[in-house]
Jmol script that loads the backbone (N, CA, C; Angstrom):
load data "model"
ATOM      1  N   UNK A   1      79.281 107.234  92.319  1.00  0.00           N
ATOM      2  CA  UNK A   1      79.364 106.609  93.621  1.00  0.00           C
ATOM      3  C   UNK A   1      79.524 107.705  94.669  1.00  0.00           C
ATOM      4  N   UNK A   2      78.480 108.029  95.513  1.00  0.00           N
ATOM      5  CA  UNK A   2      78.371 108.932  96.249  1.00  0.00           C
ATOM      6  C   UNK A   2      79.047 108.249  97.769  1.00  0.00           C
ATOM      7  N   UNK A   3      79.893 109.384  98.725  1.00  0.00           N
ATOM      8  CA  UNK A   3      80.352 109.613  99.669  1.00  0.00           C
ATOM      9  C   UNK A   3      79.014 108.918 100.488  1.00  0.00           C
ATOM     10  N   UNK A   4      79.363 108.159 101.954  1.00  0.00           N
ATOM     11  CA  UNK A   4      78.714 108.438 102.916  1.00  0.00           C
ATOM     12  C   UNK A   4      78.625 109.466 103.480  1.00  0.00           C
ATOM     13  N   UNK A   5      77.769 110.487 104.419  1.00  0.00           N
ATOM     14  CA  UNK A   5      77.858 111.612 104.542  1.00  0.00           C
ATOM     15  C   UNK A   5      77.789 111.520 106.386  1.00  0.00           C
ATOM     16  N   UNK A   6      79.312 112.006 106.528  1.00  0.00           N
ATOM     17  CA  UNK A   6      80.068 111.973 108.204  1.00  0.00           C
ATOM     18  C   UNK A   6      79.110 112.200 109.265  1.00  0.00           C
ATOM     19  N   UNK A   7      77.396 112.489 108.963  1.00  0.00           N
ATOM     20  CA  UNK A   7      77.085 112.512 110.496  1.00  0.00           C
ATOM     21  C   UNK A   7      75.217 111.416 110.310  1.00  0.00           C
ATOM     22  N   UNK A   8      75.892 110.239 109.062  1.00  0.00           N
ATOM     23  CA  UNK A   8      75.250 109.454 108.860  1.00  0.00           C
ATOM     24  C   UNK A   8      75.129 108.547 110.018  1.00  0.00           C
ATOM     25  N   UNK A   9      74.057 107.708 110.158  1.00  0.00           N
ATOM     26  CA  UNK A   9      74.219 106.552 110.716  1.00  0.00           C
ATOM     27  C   UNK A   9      75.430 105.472 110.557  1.00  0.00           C
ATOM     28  N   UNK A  10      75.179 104.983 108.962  1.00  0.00           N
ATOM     29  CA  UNK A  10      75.916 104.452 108.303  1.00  0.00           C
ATOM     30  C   UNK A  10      76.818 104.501 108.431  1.00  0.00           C
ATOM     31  N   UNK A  11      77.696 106.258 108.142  1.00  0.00           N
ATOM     32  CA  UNK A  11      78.845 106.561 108.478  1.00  0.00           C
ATOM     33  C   UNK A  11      79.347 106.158 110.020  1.00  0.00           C
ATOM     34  N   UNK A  12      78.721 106.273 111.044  1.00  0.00           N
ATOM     35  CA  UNK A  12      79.447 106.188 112.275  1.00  0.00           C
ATOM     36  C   UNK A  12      79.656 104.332 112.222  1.00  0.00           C
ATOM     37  N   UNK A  13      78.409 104.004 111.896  1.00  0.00           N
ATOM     38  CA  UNK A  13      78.672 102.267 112.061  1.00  0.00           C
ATOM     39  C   UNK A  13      80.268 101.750 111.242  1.00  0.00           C
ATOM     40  N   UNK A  14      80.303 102.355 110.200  1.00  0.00           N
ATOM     41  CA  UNK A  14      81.319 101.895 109.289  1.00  0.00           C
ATOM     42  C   UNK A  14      82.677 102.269 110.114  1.00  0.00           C
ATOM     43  N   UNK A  15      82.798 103.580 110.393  1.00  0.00           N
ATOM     44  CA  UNK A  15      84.010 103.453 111.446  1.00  0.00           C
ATOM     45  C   UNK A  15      84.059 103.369 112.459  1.00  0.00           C
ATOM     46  N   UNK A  16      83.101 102.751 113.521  1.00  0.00           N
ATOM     47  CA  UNK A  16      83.462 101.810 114.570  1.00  0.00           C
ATOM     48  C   UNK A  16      83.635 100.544 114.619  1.00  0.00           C
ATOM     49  N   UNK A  17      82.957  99.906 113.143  1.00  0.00           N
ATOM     50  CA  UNK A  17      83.446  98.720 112.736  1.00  0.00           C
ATOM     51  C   UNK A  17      85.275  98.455 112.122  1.00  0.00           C
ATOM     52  N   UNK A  18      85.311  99.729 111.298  1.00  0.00           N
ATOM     53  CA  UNK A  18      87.031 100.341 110.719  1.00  0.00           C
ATOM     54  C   UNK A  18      87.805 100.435 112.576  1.00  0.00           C
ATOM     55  N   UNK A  19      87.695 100.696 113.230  1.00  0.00           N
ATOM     56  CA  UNK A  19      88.319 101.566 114.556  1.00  0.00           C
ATOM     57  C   UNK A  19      88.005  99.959 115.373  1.00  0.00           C
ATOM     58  N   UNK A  20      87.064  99.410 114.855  1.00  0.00           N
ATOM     59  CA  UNK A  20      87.443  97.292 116.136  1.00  0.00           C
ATOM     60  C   UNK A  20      88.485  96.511 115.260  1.00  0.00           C
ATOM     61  N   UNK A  21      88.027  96.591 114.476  1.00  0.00           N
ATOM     62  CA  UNK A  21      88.477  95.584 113.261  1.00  0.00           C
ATOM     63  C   UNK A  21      89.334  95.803 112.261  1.00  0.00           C
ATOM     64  N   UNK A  22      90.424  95.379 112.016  1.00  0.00           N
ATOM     65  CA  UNK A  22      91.652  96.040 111.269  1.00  0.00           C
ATOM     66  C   UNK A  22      91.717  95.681 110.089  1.00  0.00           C
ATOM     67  N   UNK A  23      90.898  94.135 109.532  1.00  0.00           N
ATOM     68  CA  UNK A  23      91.082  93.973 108.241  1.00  0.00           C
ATOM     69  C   UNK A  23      90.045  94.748 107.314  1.00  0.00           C
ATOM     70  N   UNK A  24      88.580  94.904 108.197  1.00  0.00           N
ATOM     71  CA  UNK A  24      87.897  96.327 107.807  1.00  0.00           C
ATOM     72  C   UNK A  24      88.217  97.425 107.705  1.00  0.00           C
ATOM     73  N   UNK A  25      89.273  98.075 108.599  1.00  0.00           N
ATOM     74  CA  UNK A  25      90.162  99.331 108.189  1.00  0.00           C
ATOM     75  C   UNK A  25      90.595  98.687 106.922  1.00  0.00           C
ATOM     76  N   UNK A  26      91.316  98.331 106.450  1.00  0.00           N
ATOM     77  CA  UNK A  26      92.505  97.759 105.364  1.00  0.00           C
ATOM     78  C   UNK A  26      91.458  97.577 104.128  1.00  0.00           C
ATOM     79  N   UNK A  27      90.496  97.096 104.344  1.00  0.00           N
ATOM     80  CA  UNK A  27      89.265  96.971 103.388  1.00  0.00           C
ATOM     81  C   UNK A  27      88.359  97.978 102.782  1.00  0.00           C
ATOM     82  N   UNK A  28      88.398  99.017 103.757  1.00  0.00           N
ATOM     83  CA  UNK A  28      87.754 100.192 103.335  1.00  0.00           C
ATOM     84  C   UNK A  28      89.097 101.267 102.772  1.00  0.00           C
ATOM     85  N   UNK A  29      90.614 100.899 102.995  1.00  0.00           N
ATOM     86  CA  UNK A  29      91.220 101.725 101.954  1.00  0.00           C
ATOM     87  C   UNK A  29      91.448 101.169 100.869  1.00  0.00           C
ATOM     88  N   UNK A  30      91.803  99.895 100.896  1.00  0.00           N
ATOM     89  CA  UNK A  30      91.860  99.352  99.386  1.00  0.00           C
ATOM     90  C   UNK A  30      90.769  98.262  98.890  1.00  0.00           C
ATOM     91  N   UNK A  31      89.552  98.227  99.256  1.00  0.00           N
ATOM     92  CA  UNK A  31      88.535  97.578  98.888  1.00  0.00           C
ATOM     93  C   UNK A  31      88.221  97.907  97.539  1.00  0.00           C
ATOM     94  N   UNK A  32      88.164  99.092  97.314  1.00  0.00           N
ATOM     95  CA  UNK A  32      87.573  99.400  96.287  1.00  0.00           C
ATOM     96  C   UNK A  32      88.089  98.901  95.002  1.00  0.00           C
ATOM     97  N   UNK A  33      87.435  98.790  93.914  1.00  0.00           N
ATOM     98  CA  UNK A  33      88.356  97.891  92.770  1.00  0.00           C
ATOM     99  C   UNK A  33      88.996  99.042  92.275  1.00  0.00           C
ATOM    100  N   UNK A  34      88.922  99.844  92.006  1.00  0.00           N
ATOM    101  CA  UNK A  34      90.101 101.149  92.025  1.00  0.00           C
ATOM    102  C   UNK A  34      91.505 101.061  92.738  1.00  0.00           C
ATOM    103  N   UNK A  35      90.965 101.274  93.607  1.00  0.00           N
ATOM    104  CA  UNK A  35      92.349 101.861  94.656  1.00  0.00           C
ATOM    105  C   UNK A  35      93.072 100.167  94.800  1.00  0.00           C
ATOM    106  N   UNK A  36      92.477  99.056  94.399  1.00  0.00           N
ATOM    107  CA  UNK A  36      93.459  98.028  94.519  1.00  0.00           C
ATOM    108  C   UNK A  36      94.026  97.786  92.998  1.00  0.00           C
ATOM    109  N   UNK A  37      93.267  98.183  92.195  1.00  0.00           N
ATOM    110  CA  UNK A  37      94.454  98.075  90.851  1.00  0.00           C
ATOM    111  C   UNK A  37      95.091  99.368  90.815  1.00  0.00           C
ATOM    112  N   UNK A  38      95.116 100.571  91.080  1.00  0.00           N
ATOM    113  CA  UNK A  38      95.940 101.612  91.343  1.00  0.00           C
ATOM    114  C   UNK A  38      97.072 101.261  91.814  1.00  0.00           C
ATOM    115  N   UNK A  39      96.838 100.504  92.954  1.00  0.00           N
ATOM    116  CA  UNK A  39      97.925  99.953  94.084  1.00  0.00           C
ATOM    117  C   UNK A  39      98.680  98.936  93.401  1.00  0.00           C
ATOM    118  N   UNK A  40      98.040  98.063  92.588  1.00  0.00           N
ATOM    119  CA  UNK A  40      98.424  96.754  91.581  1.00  0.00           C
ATOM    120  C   UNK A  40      99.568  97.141  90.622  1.00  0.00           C
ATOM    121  N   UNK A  41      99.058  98.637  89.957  1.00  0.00           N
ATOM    122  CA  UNK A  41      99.994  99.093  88.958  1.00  0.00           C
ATOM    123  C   UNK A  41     101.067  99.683  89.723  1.00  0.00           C
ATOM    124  N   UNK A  42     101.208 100.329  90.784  1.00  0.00           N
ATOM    125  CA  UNK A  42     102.158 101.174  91.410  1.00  0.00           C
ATOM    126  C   UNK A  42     103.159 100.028  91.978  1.00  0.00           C
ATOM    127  N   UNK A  43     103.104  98.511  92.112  1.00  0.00           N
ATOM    128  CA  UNK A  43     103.580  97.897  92.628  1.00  0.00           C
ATOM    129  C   UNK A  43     104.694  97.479  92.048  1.00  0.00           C
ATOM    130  N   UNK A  44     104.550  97.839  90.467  1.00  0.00           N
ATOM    131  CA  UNK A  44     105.679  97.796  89.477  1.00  0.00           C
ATOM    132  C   UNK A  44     106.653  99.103  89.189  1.00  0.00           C
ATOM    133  N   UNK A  45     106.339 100.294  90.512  1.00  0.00           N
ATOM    134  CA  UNK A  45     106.866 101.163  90.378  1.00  0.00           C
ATOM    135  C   UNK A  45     106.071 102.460  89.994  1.00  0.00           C
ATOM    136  N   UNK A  46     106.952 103.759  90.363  1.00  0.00           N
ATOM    137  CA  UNK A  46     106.738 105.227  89.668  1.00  0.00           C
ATOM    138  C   UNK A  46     105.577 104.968  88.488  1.00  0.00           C
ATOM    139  N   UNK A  47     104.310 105.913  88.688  1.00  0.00           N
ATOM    140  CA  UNK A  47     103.707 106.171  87.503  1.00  0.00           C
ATOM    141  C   UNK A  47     103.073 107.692  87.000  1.00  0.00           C
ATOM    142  N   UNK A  48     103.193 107.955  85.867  1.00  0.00           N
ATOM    143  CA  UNK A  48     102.594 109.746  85.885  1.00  0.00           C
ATOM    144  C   UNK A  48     100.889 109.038  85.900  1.00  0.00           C
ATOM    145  N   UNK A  49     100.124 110.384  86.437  1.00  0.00           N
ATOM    146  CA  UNK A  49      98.685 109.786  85.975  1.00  0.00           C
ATOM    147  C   UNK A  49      98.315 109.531  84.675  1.00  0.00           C
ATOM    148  N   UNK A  50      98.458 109.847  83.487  1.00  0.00           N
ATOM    149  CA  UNK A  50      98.080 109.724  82.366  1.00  0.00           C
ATOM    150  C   UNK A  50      98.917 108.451  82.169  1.00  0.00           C
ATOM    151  N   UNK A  51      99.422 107.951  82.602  1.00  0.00           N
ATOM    152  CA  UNK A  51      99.881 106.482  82.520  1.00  0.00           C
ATOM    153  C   UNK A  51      99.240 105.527  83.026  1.00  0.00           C
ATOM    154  N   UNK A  52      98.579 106.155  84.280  1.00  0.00           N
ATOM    155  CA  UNK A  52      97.788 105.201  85.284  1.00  0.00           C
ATOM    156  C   UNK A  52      96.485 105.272  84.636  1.00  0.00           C
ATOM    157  N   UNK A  53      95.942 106.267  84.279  1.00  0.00           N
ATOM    158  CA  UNK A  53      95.250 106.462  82.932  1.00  0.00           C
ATOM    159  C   UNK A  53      94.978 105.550  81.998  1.00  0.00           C
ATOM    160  N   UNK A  54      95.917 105.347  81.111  1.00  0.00           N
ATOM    161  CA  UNK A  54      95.717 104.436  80.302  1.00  0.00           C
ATOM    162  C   UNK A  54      96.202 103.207  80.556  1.00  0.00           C
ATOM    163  N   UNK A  55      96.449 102.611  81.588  1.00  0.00           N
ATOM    164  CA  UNK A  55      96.678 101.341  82.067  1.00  0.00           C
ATOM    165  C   UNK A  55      95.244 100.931  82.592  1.00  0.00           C
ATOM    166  N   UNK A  56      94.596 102.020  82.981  1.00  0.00           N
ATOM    167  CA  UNK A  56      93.022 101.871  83.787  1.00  0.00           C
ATOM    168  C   UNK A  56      92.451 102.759  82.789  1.00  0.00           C
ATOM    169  N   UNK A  57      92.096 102.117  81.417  1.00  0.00           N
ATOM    170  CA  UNK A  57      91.226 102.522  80.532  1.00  0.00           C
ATOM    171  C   UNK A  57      89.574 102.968  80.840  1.00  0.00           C
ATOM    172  N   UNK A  58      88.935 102.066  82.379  1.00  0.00           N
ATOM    173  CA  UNK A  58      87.872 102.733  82.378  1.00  0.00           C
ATOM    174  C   UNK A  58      87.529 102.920  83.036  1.00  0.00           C
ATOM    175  N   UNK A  59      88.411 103.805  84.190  1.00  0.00           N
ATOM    176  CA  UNK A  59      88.163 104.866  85.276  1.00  0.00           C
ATOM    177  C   UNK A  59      88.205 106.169  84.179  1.00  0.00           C
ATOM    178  N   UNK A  60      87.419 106.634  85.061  1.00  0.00           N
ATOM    179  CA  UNK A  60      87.192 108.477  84.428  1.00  0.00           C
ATOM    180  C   UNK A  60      88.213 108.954  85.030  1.00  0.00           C
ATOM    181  N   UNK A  61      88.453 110.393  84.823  1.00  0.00           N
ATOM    182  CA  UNK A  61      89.697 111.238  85.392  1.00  0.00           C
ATOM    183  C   UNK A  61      89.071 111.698  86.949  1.00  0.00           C
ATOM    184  N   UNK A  62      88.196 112.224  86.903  1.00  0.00           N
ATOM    185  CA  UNK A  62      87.279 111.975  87.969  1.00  0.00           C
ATOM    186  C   UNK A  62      88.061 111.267  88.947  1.00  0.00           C
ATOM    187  N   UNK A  63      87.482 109.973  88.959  1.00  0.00           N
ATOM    188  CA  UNK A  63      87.395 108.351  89.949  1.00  0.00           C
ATOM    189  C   UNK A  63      89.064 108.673  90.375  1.00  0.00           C
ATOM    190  N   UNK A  64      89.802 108.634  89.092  1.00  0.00           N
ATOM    191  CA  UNK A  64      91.910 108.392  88.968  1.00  0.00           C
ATOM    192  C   UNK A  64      91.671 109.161  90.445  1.00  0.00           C
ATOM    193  N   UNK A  65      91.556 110.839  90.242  1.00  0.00           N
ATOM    194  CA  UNK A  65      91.932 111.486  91.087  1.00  0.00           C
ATOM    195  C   UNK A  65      91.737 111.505  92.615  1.00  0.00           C
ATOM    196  N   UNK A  66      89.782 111.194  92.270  1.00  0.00           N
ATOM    197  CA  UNK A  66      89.791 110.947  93.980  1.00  0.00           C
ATOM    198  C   UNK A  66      90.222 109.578  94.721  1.00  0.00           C
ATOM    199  N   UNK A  67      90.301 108.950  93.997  1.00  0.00           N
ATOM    200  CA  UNK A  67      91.137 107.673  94.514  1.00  0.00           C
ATOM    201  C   UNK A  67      92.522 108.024  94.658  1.00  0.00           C
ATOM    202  N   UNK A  68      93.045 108.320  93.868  1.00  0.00           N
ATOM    203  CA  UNK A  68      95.087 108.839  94.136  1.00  0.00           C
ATOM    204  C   UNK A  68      94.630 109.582  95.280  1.00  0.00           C
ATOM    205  N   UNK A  69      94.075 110.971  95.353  1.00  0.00           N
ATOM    206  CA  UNK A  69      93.942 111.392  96.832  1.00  0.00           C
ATOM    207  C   UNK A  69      93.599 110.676  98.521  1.00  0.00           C
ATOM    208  N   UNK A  70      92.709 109.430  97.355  1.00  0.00           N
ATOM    209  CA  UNK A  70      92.373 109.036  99.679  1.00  0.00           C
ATOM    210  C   UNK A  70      93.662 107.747  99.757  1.00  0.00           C
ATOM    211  N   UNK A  71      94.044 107.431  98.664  1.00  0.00           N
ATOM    212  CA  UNK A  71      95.497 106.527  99.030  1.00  0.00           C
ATOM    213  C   UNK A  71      96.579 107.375  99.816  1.00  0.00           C
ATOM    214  N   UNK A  72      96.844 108.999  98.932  1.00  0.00           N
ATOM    215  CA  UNK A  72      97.798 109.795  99.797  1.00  0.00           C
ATOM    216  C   UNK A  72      97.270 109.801 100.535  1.00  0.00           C
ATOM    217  N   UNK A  73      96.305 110.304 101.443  1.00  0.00           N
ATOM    218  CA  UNK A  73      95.837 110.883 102.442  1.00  0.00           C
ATOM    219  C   UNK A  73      95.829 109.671 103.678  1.00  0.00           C
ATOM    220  N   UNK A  74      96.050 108.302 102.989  1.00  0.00           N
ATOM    221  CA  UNK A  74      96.153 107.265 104.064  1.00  0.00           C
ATOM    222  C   UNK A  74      97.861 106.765 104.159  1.00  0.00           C
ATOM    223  N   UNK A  75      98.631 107.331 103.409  1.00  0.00           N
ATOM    224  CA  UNK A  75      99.666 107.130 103.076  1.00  0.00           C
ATOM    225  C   UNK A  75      99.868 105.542 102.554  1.00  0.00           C
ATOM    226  N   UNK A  76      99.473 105.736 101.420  1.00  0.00           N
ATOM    227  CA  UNK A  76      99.963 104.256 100.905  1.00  0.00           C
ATOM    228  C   UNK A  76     100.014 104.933  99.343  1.00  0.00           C
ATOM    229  N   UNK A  77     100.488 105.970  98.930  1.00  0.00           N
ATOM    230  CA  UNK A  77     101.577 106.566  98.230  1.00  0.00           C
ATOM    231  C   UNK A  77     101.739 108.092  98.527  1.00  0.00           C
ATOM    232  N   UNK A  78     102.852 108.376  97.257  1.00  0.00           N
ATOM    233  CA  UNK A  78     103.058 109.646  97.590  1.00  0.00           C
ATOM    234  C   UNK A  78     102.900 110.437  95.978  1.00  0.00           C
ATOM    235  N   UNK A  79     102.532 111.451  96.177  1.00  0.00           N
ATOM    236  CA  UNK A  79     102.889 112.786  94.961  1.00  0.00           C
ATOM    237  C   UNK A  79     103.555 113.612  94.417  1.00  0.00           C
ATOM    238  N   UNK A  80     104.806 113.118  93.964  1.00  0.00           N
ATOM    239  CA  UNK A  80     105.529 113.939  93.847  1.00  0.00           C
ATOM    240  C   UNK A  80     105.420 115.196  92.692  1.00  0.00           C
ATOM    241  N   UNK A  81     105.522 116.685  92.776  1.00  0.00           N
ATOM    242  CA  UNK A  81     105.222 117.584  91.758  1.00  0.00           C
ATOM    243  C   UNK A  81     106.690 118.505  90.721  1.00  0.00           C
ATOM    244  N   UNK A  82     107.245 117.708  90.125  1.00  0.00           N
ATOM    245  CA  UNK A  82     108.471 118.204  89.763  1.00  0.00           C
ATOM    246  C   UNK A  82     108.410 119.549  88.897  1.00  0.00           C
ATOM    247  N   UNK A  83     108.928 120.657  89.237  1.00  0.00           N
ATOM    248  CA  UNK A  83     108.789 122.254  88.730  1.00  0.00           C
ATOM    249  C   UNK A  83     109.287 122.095  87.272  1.00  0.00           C
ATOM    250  N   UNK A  84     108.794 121.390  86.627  1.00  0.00           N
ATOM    251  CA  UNK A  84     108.699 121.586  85.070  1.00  0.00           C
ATOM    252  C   UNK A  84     107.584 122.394  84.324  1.00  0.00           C
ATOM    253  N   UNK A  85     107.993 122.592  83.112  1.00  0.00           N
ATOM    254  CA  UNK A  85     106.735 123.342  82.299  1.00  0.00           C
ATOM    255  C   UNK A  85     106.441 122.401  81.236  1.00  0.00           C
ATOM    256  N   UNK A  86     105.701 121.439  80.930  1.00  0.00           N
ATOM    257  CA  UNK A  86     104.559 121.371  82.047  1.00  0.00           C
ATOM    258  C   UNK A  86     104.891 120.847  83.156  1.00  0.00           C
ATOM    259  N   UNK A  87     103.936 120.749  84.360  1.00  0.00           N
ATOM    260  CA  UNK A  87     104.392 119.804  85.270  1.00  0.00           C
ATOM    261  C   UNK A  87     104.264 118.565  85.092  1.00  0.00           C
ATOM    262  N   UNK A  88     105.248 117.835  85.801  1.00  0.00           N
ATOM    263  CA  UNK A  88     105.661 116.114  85.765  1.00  0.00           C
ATOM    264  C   UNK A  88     105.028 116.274  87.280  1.00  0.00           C
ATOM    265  N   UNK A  89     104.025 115.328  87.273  1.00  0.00           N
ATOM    266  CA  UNK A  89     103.693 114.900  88.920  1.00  0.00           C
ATOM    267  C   UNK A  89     104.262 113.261  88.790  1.00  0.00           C
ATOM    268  N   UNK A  90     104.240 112.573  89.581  1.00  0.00           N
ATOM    269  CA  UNK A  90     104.451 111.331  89.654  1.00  0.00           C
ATOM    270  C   UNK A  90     103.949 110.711  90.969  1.00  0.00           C
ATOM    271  N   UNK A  91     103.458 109.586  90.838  1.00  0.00           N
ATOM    272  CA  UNK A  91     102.981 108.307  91.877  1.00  0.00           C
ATOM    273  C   UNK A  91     103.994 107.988  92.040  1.00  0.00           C
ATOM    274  N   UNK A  92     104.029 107.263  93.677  1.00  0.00           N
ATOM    275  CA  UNK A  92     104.939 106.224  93.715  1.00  0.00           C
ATOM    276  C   UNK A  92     104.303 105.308  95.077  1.00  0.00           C
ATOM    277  N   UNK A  93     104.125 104.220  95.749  1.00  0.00           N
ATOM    278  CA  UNK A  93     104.092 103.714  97.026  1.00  0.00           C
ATOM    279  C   UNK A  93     104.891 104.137  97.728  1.00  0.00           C
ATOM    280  N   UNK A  94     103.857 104.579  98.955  1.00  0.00           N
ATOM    281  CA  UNK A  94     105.076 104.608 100.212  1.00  0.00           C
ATOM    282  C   UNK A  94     105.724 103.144 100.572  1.00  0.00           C
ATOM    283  N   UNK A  95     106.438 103.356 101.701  1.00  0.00           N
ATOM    284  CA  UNK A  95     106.922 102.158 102.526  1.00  0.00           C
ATOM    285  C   UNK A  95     105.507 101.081 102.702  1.00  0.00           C
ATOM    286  N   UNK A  96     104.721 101.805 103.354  1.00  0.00           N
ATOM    287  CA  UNK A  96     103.527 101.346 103.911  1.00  0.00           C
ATOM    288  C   UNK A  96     103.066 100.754 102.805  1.00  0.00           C
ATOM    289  N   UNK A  97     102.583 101.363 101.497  1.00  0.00           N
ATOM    290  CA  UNK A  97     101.782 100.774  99.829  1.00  0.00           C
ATOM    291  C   UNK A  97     102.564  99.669  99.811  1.00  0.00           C
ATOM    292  N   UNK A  98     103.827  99.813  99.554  1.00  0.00           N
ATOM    293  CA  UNK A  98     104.721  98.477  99.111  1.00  0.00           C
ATOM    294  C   UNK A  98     104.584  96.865 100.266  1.00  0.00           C
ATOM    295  N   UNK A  99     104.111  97.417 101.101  1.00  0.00           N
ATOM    296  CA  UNK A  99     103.654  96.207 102.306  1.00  0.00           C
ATOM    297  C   UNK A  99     102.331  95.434 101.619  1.00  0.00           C
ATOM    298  N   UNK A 100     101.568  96.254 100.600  1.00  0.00           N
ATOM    299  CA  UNK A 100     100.912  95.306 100.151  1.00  0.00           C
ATOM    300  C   UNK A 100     100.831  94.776  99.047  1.00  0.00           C
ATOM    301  N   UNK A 101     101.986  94.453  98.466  1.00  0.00           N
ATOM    302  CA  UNK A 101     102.448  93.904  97.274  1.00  0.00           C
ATOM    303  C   UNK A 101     102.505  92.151  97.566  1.00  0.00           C
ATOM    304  N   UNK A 102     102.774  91.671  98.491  1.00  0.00           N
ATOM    305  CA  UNK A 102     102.129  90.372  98.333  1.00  0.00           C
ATOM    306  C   UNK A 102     100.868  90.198  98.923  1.00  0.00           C
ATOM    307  N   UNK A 103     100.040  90.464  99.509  1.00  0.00           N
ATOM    308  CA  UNK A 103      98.884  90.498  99.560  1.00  0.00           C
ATOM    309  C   UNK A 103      97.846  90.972  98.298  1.00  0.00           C
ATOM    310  N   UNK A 104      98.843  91.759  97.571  1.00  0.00           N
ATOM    311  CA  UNK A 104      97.981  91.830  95.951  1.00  0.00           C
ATOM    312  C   UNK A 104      98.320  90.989  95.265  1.00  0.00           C
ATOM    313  N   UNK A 105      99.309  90.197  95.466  1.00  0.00           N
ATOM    314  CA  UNK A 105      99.755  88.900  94.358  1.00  0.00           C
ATOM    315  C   UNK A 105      98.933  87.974  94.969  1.00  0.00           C
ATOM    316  N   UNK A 106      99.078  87.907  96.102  1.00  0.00           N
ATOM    317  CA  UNK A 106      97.598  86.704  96.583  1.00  0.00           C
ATOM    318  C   UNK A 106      96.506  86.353  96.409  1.00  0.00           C
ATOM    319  N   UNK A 107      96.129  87.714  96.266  1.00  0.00           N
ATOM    320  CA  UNK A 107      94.618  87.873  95.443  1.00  0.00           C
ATOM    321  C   UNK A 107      94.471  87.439  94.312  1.00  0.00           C
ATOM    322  N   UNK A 108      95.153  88.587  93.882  1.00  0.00           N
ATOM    323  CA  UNK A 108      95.351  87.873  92.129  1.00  0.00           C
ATOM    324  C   UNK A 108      95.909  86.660  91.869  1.00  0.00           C
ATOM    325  N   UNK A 109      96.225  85.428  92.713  1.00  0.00           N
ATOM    326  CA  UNK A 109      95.947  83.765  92.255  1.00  0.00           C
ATOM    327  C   UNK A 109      95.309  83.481  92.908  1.00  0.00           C
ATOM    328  N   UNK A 110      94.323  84.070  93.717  1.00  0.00           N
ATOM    329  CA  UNK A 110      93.566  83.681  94.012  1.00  0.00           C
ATOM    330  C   UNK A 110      92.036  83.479  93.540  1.00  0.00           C
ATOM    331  N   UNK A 111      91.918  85.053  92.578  1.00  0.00           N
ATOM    332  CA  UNK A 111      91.405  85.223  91.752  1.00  0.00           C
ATOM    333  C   UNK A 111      91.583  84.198  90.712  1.00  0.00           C
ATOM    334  N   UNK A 112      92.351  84.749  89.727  1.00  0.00           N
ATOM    335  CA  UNK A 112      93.248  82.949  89.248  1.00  0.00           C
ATOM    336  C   UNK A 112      92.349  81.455  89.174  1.00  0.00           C
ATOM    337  N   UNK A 113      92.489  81.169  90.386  1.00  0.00           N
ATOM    338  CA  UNK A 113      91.876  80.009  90.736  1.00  0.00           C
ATOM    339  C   UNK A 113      90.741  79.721  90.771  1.00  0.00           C
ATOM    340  N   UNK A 114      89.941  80.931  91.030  1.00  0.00           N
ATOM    341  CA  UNK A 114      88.546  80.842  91.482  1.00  0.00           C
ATOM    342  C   UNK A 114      87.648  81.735  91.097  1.00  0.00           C
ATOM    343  N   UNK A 115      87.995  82.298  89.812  1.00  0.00           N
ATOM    344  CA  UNK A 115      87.297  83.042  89.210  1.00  0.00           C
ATOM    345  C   UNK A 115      86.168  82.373  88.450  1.00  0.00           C
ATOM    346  N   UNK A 116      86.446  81.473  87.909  1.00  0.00           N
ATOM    347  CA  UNK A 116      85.154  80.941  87.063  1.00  0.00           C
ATOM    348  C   UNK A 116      84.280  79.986  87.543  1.00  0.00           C
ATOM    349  N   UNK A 117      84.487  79.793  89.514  1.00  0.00           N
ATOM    350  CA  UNK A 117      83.966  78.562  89.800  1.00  0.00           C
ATOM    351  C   UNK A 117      82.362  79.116  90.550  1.00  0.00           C
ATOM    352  N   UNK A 118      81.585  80.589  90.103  1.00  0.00           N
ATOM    353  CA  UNK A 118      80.521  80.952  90.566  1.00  0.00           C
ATOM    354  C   UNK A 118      79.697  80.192  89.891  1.00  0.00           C
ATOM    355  N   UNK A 119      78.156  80.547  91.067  1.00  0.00           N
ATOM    356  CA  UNK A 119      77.481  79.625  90.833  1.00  0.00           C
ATOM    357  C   UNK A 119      76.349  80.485  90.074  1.00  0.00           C
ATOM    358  N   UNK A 120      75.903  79.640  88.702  1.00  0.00           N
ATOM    359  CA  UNK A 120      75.121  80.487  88.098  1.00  0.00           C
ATOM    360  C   UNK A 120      73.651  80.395  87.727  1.00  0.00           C
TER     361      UNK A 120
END
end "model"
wireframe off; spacefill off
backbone 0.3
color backbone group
């Protein structure tokens, strides 16, 4: 899944639509089915990546990473790097991540409900 590239068309439309519209901001950080079960698992707390890892059996290490990065980078968690040998890094939600812990339970009965009612 390739990047839009910042002096795209595409790219500018997408964030002046992100920069009017706020549930499109909110959609383009956790839209992705990644970064909302990332967010899903972190909601139960602290995780090392190789935990988040195997809780998300089929993201690559790849996907884990650049997704954990654009969540920090929007602050909706944090990284902590504890000076062990080896190192212990750890996930956790910020203030901000933890704001969307019922809005991920919503989904998910919402999902719930209306998962099998497509039309085929």
């Amino acid at each position: 899944m390739g990047r839009i590239k910042e002096t795209s068309t595409n790219f500018e439309n997408k964030k002046i639509l992100a920069d009017e519209c706020s549930e499109v901001y909110a959609a383009n950080i956790i839209g992705g089915q990644w970064s909302l079960v990332i967010c899903s698992w972190l909601t139960n707390g602290k995780m090392r990546f190789g935990e988040l890892k195997k809780a998300i059996p089929n993201i690559t290490e790849r996907m884990l990473t650049m997704q954990l990065r654009k969540l920090e980078e929007y602050n909706i968690l944090t990284r902590t790097v504890y000076a062990e040998v080896p190192p212990k890094v750890v996930y956790e939600l910020t203030e901000i991540g933890y704001e969307l812990k019922p809005i991920i339970r919503q989904m998910e009965k919402w999902g719930e409900r209306h998962k099998n009612l497509k039309i085929e």
